[in-house]
C-alpha positions in Angstrom: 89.5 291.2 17.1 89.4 290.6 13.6 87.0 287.5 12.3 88.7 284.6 11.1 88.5 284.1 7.2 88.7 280.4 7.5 85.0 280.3 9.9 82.0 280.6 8.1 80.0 283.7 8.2 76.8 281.5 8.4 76.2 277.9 8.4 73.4 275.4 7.0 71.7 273.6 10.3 70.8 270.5 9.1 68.7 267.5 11.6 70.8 264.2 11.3 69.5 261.1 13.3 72.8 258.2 13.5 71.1 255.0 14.1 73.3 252.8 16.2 72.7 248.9 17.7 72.2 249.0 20.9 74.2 246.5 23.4 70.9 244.9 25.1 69.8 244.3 21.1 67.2 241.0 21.4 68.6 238.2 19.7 66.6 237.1 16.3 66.7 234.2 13.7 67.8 235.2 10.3 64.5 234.8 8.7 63.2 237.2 11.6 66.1 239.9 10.8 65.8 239.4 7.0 62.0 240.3 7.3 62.9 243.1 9.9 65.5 244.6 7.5 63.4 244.4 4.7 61.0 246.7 6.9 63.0 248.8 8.3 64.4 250.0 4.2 60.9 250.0 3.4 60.1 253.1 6.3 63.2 254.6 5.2 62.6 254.6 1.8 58.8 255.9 2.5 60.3 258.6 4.5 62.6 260.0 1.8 60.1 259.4 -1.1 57.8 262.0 1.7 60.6 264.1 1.8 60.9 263.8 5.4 64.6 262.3 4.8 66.4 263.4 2.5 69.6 261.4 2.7 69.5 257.3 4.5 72.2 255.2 4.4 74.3 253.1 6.1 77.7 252.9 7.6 80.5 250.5 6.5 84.3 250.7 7.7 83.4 252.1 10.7 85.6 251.9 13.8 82.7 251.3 16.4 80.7 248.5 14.8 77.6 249.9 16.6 76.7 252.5 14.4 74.9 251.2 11.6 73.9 254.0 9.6 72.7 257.5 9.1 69.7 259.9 7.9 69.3 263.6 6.9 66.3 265.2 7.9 64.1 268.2 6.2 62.4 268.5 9.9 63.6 269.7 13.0 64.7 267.2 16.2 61.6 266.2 17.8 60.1 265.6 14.4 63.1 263.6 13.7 62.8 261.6 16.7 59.2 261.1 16.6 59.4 259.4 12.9 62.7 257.3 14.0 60.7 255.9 16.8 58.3 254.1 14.0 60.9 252.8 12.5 60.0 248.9 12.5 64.4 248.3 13.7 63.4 250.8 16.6 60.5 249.7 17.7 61.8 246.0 17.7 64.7 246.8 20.1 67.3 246.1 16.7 68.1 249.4 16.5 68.8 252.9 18.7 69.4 256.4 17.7 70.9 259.7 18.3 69.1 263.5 16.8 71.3 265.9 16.7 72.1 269.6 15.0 75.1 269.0 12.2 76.4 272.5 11.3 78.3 273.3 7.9 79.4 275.7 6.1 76.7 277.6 4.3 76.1 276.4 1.0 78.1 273.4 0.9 76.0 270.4 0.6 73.0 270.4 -1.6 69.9 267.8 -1.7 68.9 268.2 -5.1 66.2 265.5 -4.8 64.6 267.2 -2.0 60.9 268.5 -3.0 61.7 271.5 -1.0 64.6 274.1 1.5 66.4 271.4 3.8 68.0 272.7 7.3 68.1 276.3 8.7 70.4 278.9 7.3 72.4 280.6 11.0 74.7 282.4 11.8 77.3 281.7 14.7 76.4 282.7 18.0 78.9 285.4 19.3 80.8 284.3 22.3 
């Protein structure tokens, strides 16, 4: 069977971590989440200026209020996990999230920023 033009021959394998609220979130007083959200930017910021994130940012429109926001990785999954799990929103209970593998098209997004390669270049597995 002939390939189909319109799939990729290989694709750029890119860690993304969604960070989400979580329904048994604790309760806190403004001042508390101000300071906690002031924190929690801080890590993420410290992470990209690393260059262990290269993309952070948070979600607005969206149609399940519980996701609250998004990071691309230079590191695989567990490495991923292991730095979201310091994250001061995570470790208060604020805040949950979700590693996974985002596949696209080779060569279509590009982290100029980066200090270095980000994601794995692959190729389909055949069926």
């Amino acid at each position: 069977m002939p390939r189909d033009p319109n799939i990729p021959d290989a694709f750029d394998v890119y860690t993304v971590v969604v960070l989400r609220r979580p329904p048994d979130a604790p309760e806190m007083s403004d001042e508390e989440l101000d300071a906690l959200q002031t924190r929690h930017l801080a890590y993420r910021a410290e992470l990209a200026r690393r260059g262990a994130a290269v993309a952070n940012g948070p979600f607005f429109g969206q149609s399940d209020e519980s996701y609250r926001g998004m990071s691309i990785f230079a590191c695989d999954a567990a490495e991923a996990a292991r730095l979201s799990d310091a994250d001061p929103s995570v470790q208060a209970g604020r805040l949950a999230y979700d590693v996974m593998e985002w596949w696209v098209a080779a060569g279509s997004l590009a982290f100029p920023h980066a200090g270095g390669p980000v994601g794995d270049r692959r190729s389909m597995p055949d069926d």
